[in-house]
N, C-alpha and C positions, 0 to 999 in steps of 0.2 A: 521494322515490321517484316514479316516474313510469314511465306505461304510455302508448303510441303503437300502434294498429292500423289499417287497413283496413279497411272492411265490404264482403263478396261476396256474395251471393245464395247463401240456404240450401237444401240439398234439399227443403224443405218451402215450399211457396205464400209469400209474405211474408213469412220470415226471412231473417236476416242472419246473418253465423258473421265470426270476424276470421280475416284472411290478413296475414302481416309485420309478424306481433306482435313487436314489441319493448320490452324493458322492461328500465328503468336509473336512475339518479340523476344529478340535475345539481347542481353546485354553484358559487355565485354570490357574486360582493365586489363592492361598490356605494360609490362615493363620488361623493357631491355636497355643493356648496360655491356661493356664492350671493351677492348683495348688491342692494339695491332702494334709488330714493332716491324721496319722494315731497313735492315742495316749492309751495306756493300761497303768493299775495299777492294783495292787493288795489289797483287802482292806483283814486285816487280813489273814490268811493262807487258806480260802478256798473260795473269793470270786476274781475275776476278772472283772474290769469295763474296756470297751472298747469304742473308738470313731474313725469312719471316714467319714470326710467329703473330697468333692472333686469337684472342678469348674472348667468345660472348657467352651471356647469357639472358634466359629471356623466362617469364612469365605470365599465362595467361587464366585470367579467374572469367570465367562464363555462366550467365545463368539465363535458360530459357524459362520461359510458359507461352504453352501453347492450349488451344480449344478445338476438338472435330469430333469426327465420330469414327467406332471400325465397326464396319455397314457389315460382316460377317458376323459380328458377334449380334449386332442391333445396339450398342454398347455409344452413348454419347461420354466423354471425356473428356479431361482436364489433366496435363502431365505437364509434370514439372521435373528440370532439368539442372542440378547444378555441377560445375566439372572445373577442377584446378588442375592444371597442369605447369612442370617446371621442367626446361631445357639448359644444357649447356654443351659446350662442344671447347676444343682447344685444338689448336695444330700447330707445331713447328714445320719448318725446311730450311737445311743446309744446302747450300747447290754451290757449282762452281763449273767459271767456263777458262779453259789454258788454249792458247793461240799458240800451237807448235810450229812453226815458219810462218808462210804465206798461203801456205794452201792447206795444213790441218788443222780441224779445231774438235779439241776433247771435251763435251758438258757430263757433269751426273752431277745427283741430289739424292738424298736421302730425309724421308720426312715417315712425322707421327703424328698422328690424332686420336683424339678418344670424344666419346660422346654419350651423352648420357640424356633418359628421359625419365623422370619421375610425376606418376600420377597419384598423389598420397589419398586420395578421396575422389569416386564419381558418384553423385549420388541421383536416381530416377524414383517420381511419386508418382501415382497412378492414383487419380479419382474419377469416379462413376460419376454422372451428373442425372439424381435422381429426383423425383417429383412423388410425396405420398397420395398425391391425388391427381387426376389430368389436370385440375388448373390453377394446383396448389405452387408453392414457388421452389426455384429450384436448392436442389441441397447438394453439395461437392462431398462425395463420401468414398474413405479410402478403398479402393479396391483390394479386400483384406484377404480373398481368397486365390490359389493359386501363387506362382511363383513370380507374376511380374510386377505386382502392384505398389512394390518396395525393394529396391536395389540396389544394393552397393558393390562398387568395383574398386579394387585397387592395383598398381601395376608398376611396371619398371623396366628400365631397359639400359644395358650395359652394351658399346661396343668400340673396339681398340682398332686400328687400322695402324697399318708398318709398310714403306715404300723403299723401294731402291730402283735408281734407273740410271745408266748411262749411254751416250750416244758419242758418237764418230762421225764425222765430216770431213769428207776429201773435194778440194774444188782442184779444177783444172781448166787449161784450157787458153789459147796463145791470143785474142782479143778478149777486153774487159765484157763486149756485151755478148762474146758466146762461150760465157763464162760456164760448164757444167760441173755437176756436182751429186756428188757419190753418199749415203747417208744409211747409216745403223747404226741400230741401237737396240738392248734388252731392258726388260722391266718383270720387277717381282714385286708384290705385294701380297699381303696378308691381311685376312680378318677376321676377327672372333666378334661374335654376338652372344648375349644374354637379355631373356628377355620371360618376363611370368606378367600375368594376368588373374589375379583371385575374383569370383564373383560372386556375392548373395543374396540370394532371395530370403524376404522377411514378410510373413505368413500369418494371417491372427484368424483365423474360421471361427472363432466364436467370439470375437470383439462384438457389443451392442453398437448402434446408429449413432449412440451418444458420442462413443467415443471414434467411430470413423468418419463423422465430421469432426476431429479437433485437427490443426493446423497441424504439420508432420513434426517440429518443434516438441508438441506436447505430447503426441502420442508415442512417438518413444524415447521420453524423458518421464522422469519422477516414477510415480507409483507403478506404472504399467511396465517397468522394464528395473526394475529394482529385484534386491534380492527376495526372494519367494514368488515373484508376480508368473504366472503361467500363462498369460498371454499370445507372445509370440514362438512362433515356427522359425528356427532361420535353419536353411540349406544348402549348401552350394548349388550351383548352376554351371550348364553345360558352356558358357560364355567365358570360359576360361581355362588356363592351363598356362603351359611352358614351351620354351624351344629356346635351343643353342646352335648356333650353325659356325663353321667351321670351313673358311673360303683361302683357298689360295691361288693365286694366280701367278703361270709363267709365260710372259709374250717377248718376242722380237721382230724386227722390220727390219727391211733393206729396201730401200728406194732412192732411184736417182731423178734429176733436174737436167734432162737435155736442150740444148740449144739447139734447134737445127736453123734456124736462121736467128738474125739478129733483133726480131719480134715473132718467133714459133720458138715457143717453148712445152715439150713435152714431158709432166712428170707422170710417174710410175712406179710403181713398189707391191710389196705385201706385208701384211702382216700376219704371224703365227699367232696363236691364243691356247693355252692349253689352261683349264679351270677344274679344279678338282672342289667341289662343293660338298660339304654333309650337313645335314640339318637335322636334330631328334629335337621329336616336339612328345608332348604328356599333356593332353585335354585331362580336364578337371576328374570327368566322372568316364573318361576312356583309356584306353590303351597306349602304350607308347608305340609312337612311328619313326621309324628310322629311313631317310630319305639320301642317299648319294647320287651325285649326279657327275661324269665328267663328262665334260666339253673338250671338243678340239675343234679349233676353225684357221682355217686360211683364208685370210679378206683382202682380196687382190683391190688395186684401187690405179683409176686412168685419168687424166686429166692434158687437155691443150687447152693453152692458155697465148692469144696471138694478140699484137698490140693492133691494130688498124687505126687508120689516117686522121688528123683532128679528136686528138685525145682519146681516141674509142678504147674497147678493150672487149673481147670476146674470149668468154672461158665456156669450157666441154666438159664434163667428167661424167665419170661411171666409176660404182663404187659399194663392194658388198660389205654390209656392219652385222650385229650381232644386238639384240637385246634380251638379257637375262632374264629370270624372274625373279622377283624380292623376294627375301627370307621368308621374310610375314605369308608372302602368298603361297611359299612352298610348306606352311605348316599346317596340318589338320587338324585345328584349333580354333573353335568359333572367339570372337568379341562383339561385343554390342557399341554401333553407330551408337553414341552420343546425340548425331541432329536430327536421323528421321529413326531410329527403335529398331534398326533390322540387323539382324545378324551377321558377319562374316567371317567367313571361314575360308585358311587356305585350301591348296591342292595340291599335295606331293606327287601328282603324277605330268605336272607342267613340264614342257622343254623350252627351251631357248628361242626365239625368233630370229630366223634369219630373215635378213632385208636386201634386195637389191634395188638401190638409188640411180637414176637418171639425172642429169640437169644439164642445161644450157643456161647461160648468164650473156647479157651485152651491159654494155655501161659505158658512159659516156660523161667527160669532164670540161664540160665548157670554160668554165674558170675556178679558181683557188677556191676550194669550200662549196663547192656544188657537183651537183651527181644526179645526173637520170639515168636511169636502170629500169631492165626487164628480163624477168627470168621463167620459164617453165619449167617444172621438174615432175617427177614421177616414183614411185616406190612402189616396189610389189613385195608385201608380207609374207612369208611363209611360216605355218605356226604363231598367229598371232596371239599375243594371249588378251583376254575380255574378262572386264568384269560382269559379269552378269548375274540374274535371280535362279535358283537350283529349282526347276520342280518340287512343290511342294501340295501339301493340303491345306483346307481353308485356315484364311487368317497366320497363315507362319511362313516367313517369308525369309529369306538367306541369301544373300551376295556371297557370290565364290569367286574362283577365277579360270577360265579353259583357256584350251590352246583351240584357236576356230582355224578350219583347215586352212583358210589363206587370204588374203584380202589387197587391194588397190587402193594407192590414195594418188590423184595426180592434180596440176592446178599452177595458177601462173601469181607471179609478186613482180607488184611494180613499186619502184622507191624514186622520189624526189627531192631533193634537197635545193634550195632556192636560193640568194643572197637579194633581199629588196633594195638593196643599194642601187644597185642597176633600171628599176621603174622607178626612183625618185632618189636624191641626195638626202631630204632629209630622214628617207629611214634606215641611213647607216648601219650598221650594227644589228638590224635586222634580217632574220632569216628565218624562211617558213619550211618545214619537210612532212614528209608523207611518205609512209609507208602500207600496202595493201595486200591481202593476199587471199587468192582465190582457190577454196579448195572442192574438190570431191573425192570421197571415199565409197567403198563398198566392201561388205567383208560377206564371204562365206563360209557358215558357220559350222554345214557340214551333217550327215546323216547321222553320224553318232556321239553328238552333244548331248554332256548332261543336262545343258541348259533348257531352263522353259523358254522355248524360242516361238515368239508370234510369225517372227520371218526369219526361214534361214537365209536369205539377203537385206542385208541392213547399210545404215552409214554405222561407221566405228565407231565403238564409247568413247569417248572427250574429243572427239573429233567433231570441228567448227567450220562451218562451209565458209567464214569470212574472217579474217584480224586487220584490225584497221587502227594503225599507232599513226597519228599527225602530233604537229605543235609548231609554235611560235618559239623563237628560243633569242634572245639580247646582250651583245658584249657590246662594252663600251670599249674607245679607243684603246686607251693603254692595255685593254686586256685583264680587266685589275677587279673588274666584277662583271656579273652575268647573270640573267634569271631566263627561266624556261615557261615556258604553259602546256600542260602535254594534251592529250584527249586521247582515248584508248576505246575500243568498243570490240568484244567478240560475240559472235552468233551465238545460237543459242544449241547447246552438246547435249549427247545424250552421258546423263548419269549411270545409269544401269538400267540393263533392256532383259525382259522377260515376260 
């Protein structure tokens, strides 16, 4: 069972109330199916040749109904929802590591993937839930007029991914434990996407009540939808189109591993990133967009790492990353959510997020298989991008995606891991752990959002003020079996804000 709502502003200062409450059940068949091969050898005493390949594939059949109302139109309703979808993906890698003396060591790999999504059929019903009389009973009747009352989607997605990467390692250094070490490496990758979306609306403005109460089944099947029958409307809809995008990447890094005592060790490095992206996208009943984007980033990265007395360990880092935007998000091509009916569309005019990361780590090893830890970190967003609802008029409603001018997320993780051997002998083999994490965000969204914004300061979309992974977990002596019990719990995120 499942419940989907809105949130609108309450008559009262800072409440919310839901508006297009609906609420229903989904039901779902899942097959996957699989095979991975994972093969090494040793060619003479100091080289290692490596391979893994690995192919799943998965399929899943969904069908909802649900019942609410859209309090804009005055409209009670009954939608139904069916959606097949089929996945697959494959990947190789070749890789190999050569021990050139004592102190250099040569890795590179080369790997491919491809991945594919096919959605052969979505189908959406729309029935009105009407009454001939106020307290006559109710009658489920298609919603025959307009474009959304019968829908069908079909879709596809094609994309090929090609890697190459090699690396260098120089150790040196006259004691084994102030052992330093010198490291680079380049990496190039490529990838191609293909990806179309068709959608139609099916239309009957002069269908009788006879026949928009028949089960969707029969009304378009037989007579109504044969040859000669004039019946229905079908047209495309703006909930679809195409895009290709065309990504290639060229990066490298030099970082080293200093010793300066024999528990202070400080690493450091950079990395370069240069990304040439195009993406043409072709909405159904628009224009075609042609989107390029290059990136260039330097992401410098700090890290001490000091052993302290009685197993401790204190680690420091600072550290700028980069997050992209999806193809999907860079295309100006609406689809339709499947779970709650709203629109999305990308945004060719997204940039890239930069991020600088903070963190402190301590940790502590009391004995073999145990860990107390606590860490605080911190991230500051620049360019984030959000999904959120576009401004709109009543009852149409659109998830897109911005860049919000900047945003904070800071907050502390504590981890346990326990061995109950030590409170009793006979719970051997047992051990309890916990993991915790505390967060807060804030993002500013900024004066010139296209977003419908109730507050340009928010907490970030899918951002969770709490994750809390514990469990119980059981090996027996030899080692030879094992079972786990997990328990998992996250707060509760925002979906999309507008």
């Amino acid at each position: 069972d499942q419940v989907r709502a809105l949130a609108d502003r309450g008559a009262v200062k800072w409440s919310t109330v839901e508006i297009d409450r609906f609420a229903g059940s989904t039901t779902s068949q899942s097959v996957l199916w699989g095979g991975l091969a994972n093969l090494s050898t040793m060619i003479g005493n100091a080289s290692r040749l490596m391979f893994n390949g690995m192919y799943s594939r998965t399929a899943d059949n969904n069908a909802r109904i649900e019942r609410g109302s859209f309090e804009n139109d005055g409209i009670d309703a009954r939608i139904l929802r069916m959606q097949y979808v089929q996945r697959a993906m494959h990947s190789e890698q070749l890789s190999a590591e050569h021990q050139l003396g004592e102190r250099h060591v040569v890795d590179w790999a080369v790997a491919a993937s491809d991945v594919s999504r096919d959605e052969p059929d979505r189908t959406e019903f729309v029935q009105a839930i009407e009454r001939d009389t106020p307290a006559g009973p109710e009658r489920f009747r298609w919603m025959n007029t307009g474009s959304a009352g019968a829908v069908r989607t079909f879709s596809e997605l094609r994309e090929a991914n090609r890697e190459g990467r090699a690396n260098y390692q120089l150790t040196f250094g006259a004691r084994a434990a102030r052992q330093h070490r010198v490291k680079a490496g380049v990496l190039m990758r490529s990838t191609s996407r293909d990806a179309s979306t068709t959608a139609y609306g099916i239309s009957g403005p002069a269908a009788p009540n006879s026949l928009r109460e028949l089960p969707p089944e029969q009304i378009f099947a037989g007579p109504f939808s044969g040859p000669g029958a004039r019946v229905f409307d079908i047209a495309p809809l703006s909930q679809g189109g195409s895009y290709d995008a065309e990504d290639r990447l060229v990066a490298g890094f030099l970082m080293t591993d200093w010793a300066l005592t024999d528990k202070l060790h400080v690493i450091g490095g950079a990395r370069y990133e240069s990304d040439a992206l195009e993406v043409n996208a072709r909405s159904t009943l628009g224009n075609p967009v042609a989107t390029t984007k290059r990136w260039n980033d330097l992401l410098p990265s700090l890290a001490v790492n000091a052993t302290l007395p009685h197993d401790q360990q204190l680690r420091l880092s600072v550290s700028r990353t980069v997050a992209r935007p999806e193809y999907r998000e860079l295309s100006p091509i609406k689809s339709r959510d499947v779970l709650n009916g709203d629109d999305t569309e990308g945004n060719s005019s997204l940039e890239r997020t930069r991020i600088i990361n903070v963190d402190a780590r301590w940790e502590w090893y009391p004995n073999a298989g145990e860990v107390l830890s606590a860490a605080v970190f911190a991230k500051r967003f620049d360019l984030p991008i959000e999904r959120v609802y576009r401004a709109a008029g009543s009852g149409s409603r659109t998830v897109f995606f911005t860049n919000a001018e900047r945003a904070d997320n800071y907050g502390v993780e504590l981890e346990a891991r326990k061995s109950l051997e030590t409170v009793a002998t006979a719970l051997r083999g047992l051990a309890v752990f916990a993991n915790l994490t505390l967060m807060q965000s804030e993002i500013f969204l900024g004066t010139s959002t296209q977003a419908s914004a109730t507050n340009l300061k928010r907490r970030m979309v899918g951002q969770a003020p709490f994750v809390l992974n514990s469990g119980l977990t059981w090996v027996n002596k030899p080692g030879s079996a094992s079972a786990t019990l997990l328990f998992n719990r996250v707060g509760d995120r925002i979906d999309a804000a507008g």
